[in-house]
GUZANU-48030 format. One record per residue (C-alpha): residue in three letters; x, z, y. Coordinates in steps of 0.1 Angstrom, whole numbers, padded with zeros to 4 digits, always signed. Layout:
BEGIN
ALAXZY/...
***
This chain:
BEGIN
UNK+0184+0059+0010/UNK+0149+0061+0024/UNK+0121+0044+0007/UNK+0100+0022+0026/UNK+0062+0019+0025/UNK+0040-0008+0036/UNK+0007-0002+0049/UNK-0023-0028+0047/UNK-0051-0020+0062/UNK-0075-0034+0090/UNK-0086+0003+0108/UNK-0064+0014+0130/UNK-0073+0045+0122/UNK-0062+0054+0090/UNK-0032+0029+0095/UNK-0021+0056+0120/UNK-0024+0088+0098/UNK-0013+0072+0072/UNK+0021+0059+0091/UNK+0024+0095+0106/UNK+0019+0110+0072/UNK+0046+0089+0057/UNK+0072+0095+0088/UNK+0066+0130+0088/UNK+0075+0131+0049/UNK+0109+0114+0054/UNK+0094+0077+0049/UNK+0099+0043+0067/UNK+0073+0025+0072/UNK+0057-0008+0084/UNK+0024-0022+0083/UNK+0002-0053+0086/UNK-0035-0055+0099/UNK-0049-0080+0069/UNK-0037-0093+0037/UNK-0026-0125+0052/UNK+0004-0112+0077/UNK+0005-0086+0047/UNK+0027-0115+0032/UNK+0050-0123+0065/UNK+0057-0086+0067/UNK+0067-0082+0029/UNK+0087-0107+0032/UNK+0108-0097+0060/UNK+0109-0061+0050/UNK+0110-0055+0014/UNK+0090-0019+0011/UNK+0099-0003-0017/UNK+0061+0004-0020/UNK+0022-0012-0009/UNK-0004+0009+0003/UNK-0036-0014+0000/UNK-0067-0021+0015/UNK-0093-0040-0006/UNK-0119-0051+0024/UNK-0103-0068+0051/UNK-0109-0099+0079/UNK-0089-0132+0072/UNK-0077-0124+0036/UNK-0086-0096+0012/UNK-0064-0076-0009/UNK-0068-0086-0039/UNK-0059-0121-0025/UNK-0027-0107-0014/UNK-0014-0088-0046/UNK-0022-0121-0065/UNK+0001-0139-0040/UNK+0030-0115-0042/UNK+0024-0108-0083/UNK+0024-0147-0088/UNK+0060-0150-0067/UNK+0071-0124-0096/UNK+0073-0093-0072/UNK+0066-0063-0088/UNK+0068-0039-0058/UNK+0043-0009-0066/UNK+0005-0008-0046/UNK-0016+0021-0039/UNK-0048+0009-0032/UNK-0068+0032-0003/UNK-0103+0016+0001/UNK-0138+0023+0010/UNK-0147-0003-0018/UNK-0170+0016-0051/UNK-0153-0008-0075/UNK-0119-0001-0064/UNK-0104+0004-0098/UNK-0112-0027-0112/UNK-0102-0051-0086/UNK-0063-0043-0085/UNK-0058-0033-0127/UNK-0020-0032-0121/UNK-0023-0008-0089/UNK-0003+0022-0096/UNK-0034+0045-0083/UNK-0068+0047-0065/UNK-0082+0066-0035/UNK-0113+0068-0019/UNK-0116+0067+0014/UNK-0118+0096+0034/UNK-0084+0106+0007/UNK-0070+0137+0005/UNK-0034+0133+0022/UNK-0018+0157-0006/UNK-0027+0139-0035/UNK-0012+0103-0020/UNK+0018+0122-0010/UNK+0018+0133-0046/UNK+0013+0100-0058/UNK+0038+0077-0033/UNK+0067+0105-0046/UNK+0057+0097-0081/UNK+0054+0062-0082/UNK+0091+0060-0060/UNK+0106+0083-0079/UNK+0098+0065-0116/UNK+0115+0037-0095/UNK+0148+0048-0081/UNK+0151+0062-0117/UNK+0148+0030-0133/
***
């Protein structure tokens, strides 16, 4: 069955590469400009995993995790952000990347984090 990611993230930009790198490695994917539809779009389509955005207009991500985390989902986010204290603001994230990232090591890191999770 093919895993499904969910990208948050306000630039189009990276929300593109990052949707063609995820296609192109066998993914589905959807996304949501802000963390506020972030919560309309999780709903409806249940990813099996959260890329994040910290920074974002309307509702930050931070905002959003706490929403989902409170609801007692405990779908796995990657958070991708420009932010320096990215690390602290999402403890529970199941990684951290800087942007401009290095496309390798998130691949690495989604087939980690989904495969701990179909194992489970």
């Amino acid at each position: 069955m093919t895993k499904k990611i969910m990208i948050v993230d306000d630039d189009p930009a990276v929300t593109r590469y990052l949707k063609a790198l995820f296609t192109d490695n066998g993914y589905e994917t959807c996304t949501a400009d802000d963390g506020k539809q972030a919560m309309d779009v999780f709903l409806t389509q249940k990813p099996d995993l959260i890329t994040l955005d910290l920074e974002m207009p309307e509702e930050w991500g931070p905002r959003f995790f706490r929403k989902i985390s409170k609801k007692g989902y405990t779908t796995p986010v990657i958070v991708i952000s420009g932010l320096s204290g990215r690390k602290h603001s999402i403890p529970k994230a199941e990684g951290f990347f800087a942007k401009p990232f290095d496309a390798d090591e998130v691949l690495e890191k989604v087939g980690q984090v989904l495969s701990r999770r179909t194992t489970k």
